[in-house]
C-alpha positions, 0 to 999 in steps of 0.5 A: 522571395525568400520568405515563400522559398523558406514556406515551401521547405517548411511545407516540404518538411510537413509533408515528409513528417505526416508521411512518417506518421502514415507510416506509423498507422501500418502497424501489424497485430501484437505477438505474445499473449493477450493479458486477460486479469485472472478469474476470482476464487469460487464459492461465497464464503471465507471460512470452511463451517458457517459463521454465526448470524451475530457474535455474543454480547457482554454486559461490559464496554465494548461487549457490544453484539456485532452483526456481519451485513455480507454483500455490503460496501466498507465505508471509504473511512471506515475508522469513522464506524469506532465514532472517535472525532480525536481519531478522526482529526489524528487520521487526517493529519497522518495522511496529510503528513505522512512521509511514506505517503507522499513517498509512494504518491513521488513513486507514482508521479515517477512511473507516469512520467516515465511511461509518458516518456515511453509513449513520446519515444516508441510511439510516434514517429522521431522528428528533428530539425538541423541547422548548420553553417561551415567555412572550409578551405579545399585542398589543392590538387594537379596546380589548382589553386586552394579555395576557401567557401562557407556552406550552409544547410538545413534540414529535417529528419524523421525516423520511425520504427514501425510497430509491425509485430507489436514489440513496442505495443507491449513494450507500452503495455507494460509500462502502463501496468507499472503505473498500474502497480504503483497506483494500487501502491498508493492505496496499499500504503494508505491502507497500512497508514489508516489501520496502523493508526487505529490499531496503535490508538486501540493499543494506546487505549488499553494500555492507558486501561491496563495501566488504570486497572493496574493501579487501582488493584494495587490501591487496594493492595496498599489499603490491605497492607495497611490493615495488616500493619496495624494489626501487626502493631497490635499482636494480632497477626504475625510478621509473615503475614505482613511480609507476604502482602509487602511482596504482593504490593512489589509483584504488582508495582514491577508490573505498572514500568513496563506498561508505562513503557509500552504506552509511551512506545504506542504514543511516540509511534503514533506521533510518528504515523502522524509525520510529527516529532514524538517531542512535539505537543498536541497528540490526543489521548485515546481510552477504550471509553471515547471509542465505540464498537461498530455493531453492524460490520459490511463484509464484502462477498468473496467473489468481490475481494479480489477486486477490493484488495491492493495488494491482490491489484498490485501483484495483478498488475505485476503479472500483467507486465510480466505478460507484457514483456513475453510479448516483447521478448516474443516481437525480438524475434520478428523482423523489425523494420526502420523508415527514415527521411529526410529534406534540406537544403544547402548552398553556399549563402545565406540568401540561397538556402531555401530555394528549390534548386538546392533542396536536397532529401532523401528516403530510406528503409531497413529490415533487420532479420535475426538468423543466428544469436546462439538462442539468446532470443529463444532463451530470453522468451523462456526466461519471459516466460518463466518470470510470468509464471513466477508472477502468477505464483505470487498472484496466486500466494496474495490471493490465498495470503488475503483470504486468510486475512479475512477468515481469521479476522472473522473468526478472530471476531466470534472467538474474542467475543466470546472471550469476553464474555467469559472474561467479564463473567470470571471478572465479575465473580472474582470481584465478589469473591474477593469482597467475601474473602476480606470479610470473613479475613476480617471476621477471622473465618479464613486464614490471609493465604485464602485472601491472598489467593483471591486478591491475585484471581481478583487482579489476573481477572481485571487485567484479562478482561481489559485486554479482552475488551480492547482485542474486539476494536483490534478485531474490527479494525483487522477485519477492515484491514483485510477486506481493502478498507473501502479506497474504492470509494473514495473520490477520484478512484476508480469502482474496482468492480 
């Protein structure tokens, strides 16, 4: 017997819930705007005069002529196009071990949750079970004798706030566009992770090239120094002529400390970018010889970019929450609604409580109309508002901030190809006219100051040109950068089209 009286209140109870949830069906149409993602800047190209169908070409390492493919898709590991396995294994690693990654994955596992818990709260209907036991003694009154009894009771209670007007709607749609920003805060970090590395790899490199080049001008320097020592010993020049070489050989050796500084800086941060201790053994050494120029870049159409970019979808994403809480700010000024219910029993035994005489319930509903505030819910609507106009600035500063990313990458890419071309060419002819200048000073056809000033075009030249050589990996890897990286196409992502 007890056991179908405790049937019937849990059958009651079920009742009462699904009627909450009825309730939550009635649900009236969401006031305050209707997000719509703002429409892709027209034409279809980057920069205001047309760009070359390929770059200039230099007969050198990495002088390579680089074709534009436009329309085409970046490759999801687009550092895979330089064609460096220590590269690649480095990138691997960062990722895998990289703090500021998992930082921002916690960041997005933490908005999830929340807007889940959001979900669980304003969606659905509240339900909560209670159970209770008391002994009380009543008071005595007009000679009655105190009495003293137990009661019990159990209940449950459901409360629903009907989303009549559709405060909670955009209440939620804006929780899932902050999930929204930190998903394409995820990608914006891995985009930042996978080109800092590159490019700190490509400084590395040149730096080991300045570093080389730097020595082998002042071997030279040393062996002419040499020369002049002896002829020194032999009366054949004077002592100022020796004096001048000491202070070009000094001159040069103060320039290789702070190379070596800076390559010992580009390897401590690429330790760090791989989460590693910059004391820890095992980081690969890159030179701008183990690297390869891509040939062939794929650049994205424009009307594609703004899809592509993570932080353009980030700054989307913030401009659809903010178009989320007009509509909250909106719904505050409705009236809201509130429905609640609730089915128990109670008695004074244990064995009692479920039967039907002692059921007790009830149902009730509100309605809540703002009259006067001051204007607090007209101001907060305008300040909405307000904010959502301060949103669409920023979108629309991201947006302007990546075309230009790209259009000086592109431009960066044709001017620094021929810059190196010019480089290799002034190179090369300050190579040979340092050879001629030492045979005829050998000769005595020309006085050491003529041959000095060739040793120093000489040494300018080569360094220039090993910096122009690395500012064309540096290029391809910004113009990467600029146009998203490819994340799109990696698994588990969705085509940003």
């Amino acid at each position: 017997m007890k056991n179908k009286n405790f049937k019937r209140f849990l059958s009651s109870a079920r009742r009462l819930g699904a009627a909450a949830a009825l309730g939550a069906a009635f649900a009236g149409c969401a006031v305050g705007p209707d997000f719509h993602p703002p429409a892709p800047p027209g034409g279809d190209a980057y920069t205001p005069t047309p760009l070359p169908a390929q770059t200039a070409s230099a007969p050198v390492a990495g002088g390579a002529a680089q074709r534009l493919a436009m329309g085409q898709d970046i490759p999801a590991q687009w550092w895979s196009l330089f064609r460096s396995e220590p590269l690649d294994q480095l990138l691997r690693t960062a990722l895998a071990n990289s703090p500021t990654m998992a930082g921002a994955e916690a960041a997005l596992r933490q908005a999830q949750e929340n807007y889940r818990a959001q979900t669980g709260t304003l969606a659905y209907p509240a339900v909560n079970a209670q159970l209770g036991a008391a002994r009380e003694r009543a008071a005595a009154f007009g000679g009655a004798p105190a009495s003293v009894f137990n009661l019990y009771n159990a209940s449950v209670n459901v409360s629903y706030i009907p989303d009549v007007f559709g405060g909670t709607r955009r209440t939620l749609e804006g929780a899932r566009a902050a999930v929204d920003f930190q998903r394409y805060q995820v990608e914006a970090t891995y985009l930042a992770l996978t080109a800092n590395v590159v490019t700190t790899a490509i400084r590395e490199a040149s730096l080991r090239a300045q570093l080389q080049a730097t020595n082998e001008v002042l071997d030279a320097l040393r062996k002419q120094l040499t020369v002049l020592e002896q002829q020194l010993q032999l009366g054949a020049i004077a002592r100022a002529t020796v004096l001048t070489q000491r202070n070009q050989v000094a001159q040069v050796v103060a320039t290789v400390a702070p190379l070596e500084k800076q390559l010992a800086q580009a390897r401590h941060q690429l330790s760090v970018l791989a989460g590693k201790l910059p004391s820890e053994a095992g980081m690969p050494e890159f030179a701008l010889g183990s690297l390869t120029l891509p040939e062939q870049l794929p650049v994205s159409l424009p009307s594609a970019l703004v899809r592509q970019r993570p932080d353009i979808r980030a700054s989307e994403a913030l401009l659809h929450q903010a178009s989320a809480l007009v509509g909250v700010a909106t719904a505050n000024q409705y009236p809201q609604f509130t429905l609640s219910a609730a089915y128990g029993s109670a008695s004074p035994t244990v064995g009692d409580l479920f039967k039907r005489s002692n059921a007790v319930w009830n149902l009730a509903a509100g309605l809540t109309q703002p009259i006067f505030n001051g204007g607090a819910l007209s101001a907060r609507r305008r300040a909405a508002e307000a904010a959502y106009d301060q949103a669409a600035a920023q979108y629309r500063a991201t947006v302007l901030a990546a075309f230009q990313d790209v259009a000086d990458s592109l431009r960066a890419l044709d001017s620094d190809a021929a810059a190196l071309q010019a480089q290799a060419e002034a190179e090369a002819l300050a190579s040979e006219s340092l050879g001629l200048a030492t045979q005829q000073y050998r000769l005595g056809a020309i006085s050491y100051l003529v041959l000095l000033d060739a040793q120093r075009t000489y040494q300018q030249s080569h360094i220039n040109l090993v910096q122009a050589q690395a500012a064309r990996y540096a290029d391809t890897a910004a113009l990467f950068q600029a146009l998203g990286g490819g994340w799109w196409q990696r698994a588990g992502t969705n085509n940003p089209q």
